[in-house]
Structures are given as structure tokens and as C-alpha cells.
C-alpha positions as CSV (number, residue, x, y, z in Angstrom):
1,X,103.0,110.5,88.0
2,X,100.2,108.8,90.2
3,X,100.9,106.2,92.6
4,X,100.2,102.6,91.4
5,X,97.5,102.1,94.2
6,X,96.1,106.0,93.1
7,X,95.1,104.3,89.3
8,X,91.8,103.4,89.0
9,X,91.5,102.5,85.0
10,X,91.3,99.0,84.1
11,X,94.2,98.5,82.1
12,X,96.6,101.2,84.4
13,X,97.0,103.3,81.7
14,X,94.4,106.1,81.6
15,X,92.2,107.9,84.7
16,X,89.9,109.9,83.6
17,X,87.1,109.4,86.1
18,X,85.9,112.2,88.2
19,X,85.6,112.0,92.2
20,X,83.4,113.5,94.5
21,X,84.8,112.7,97.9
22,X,82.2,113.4,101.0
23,X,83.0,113.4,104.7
24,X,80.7,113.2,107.2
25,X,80.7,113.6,110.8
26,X,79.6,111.1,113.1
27,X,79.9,113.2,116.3
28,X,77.6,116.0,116.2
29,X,79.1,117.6,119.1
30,X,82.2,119.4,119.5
31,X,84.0,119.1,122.7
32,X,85.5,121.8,124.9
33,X,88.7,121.5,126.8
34,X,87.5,120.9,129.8
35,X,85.7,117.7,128.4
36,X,82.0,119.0,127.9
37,X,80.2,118.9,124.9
38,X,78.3,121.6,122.9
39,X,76.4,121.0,119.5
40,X,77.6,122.4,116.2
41,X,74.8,124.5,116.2
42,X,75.3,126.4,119.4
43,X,79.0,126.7,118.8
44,X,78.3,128.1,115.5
45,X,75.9,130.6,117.1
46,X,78.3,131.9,120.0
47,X,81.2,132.2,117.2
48,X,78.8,134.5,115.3
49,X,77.7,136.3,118.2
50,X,81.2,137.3,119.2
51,X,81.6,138.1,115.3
52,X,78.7,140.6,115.6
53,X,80.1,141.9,119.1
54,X,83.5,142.5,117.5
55,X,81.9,144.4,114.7
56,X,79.7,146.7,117.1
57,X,82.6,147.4,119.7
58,X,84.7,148.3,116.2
59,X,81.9,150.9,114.6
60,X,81.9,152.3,118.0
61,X,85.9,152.3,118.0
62,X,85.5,154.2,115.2
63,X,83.0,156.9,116.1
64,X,84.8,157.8,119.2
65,X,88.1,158.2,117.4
66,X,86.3,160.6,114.7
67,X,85.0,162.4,117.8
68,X,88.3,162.5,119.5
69,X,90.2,163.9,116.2
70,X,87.6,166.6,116.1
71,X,87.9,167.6,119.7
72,X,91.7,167.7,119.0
73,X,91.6,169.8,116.2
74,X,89.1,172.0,117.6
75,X,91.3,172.3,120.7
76,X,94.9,173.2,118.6
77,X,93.0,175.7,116.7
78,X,91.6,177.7,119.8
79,X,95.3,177.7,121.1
80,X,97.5,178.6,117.9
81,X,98.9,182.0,118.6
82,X,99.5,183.8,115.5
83,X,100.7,187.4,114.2
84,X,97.4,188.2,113.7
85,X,96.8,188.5,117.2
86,X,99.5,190.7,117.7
87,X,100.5,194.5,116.8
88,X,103.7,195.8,117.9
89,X,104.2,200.0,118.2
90,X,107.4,201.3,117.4
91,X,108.0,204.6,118.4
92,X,110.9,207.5,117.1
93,X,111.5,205.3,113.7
94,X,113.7,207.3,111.6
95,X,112.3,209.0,108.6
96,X,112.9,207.2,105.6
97,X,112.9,208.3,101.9
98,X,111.2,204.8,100.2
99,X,109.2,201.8,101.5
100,X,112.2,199.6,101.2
101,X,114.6,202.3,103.2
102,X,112.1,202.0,106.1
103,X,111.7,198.1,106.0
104,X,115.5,198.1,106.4
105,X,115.0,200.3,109.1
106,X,112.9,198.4,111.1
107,X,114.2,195.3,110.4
108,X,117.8,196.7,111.7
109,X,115.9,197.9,114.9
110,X,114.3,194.6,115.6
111,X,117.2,192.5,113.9
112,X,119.6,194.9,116.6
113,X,117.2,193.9,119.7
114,X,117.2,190.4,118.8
115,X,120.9,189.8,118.8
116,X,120.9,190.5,122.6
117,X,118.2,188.1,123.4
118,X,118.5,185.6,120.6
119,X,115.1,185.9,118.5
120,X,115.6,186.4,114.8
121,X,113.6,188.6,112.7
122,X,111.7,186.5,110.0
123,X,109.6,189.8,108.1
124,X,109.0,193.1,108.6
């Protein structure tokens, strides 16, 4: 329910009037903290300008991250040591009678030297 004073109908029954409320500004300056003043104009451009500055300095954010996550990954790839890299000769294996006779055997040989020093065999 509106406030008495708020009713603007005749009778204070109905309101059904629109309003267009307009506020204007007397001062056309704005003044700084330290008591000088500056037009609208000029602080609208120097809010802009640091708008456009903060925009720049991001895009360039940006680009130099995008170059830094490509000289990472370009650095962690040329120092991943894998098997590939690797071959390992093992000498008087026992003569086996099937593929999977001889991958036991290794993998006991290995599996045998790795007790001692801690280092478990994943495949052979």
C-alpha cells in the first residue's frame, strides 16, 4: 500500500499516472580528493583509457602464458626418460621350452636382483 503523501489521484483512490523522473546535474565537474576539479568529460576519458590499458596488458597476459605453457611442454618432453631409450642384455639365460617359461625366467632374474636393491619388476 502507498503512502498517503505517495497518491496522486484526485479522489485517493486510484494512481494510474505514469512518471518520468529526470535528474540533472548542476556541477559539471567532479572533484578529486585532494579538492581539484576535472570535467565529466575528461574523467570519463582517463576511465576509458585505463579500461583499454587493462584490456591490452590482459591480451598480452594471455599470449605470454600460451607461450610459457608451450615452452614447458616442449621442455618435459625433451627430458621424459622412457624404455624406449633403453635396452638391457642379459647374458647366460637359461634355455627355456615356451615363451611364457622364459618370461618367468627373466622376470625371476630381474625380480631376484631387485629384492636386494629395492626396484620391482613391472614387465618383462
Amino acid at each position: 500500500m502507498n503512502p498517503a503523501w505517495f497518491d496522486l489521484s484526485e479522489d485517493g483512490c486510484s494512481a494510474s499516472s505514469d512518471f518520468y523522473f529526470r535528474a540533472a546535474c548542476y556541477n559539471i565537474d567532479i572533484e578529486l580528493p585532494n579538492g581539484s576539479p576535472i570535467s565529466k568529460r575528461d574523467a570519463a576519458r582517463i576511465i576509458a583509457g585505463c579500461d583499454a590499458a587493462i584490456s591490452v596488458l590482459f591480451m598480452i597476459m594471455i599470449l605470454t602464458l600460451t607461450k610459457s605453457d608451450e615452452r614447458a611442454y616442449d621442455y618435459v618432453i625433451s627430458n621424459v626418460n622412457s624404455v624406449e631409450y633403453f635396452t638391457v642384455q642379459v647374458k647366460n639365460i637359461p634355455k627355456a621350452d615356451s615363451k611364457n617359461e622364459l618370461r618367468y625366467d627373466i622376470w625371476k632374474i630381474f625380480n631376484d636382483i631387485g629384492q636386494s636393491r629395492s626396484i620391482e619388476v613391472v614387465d618383462v
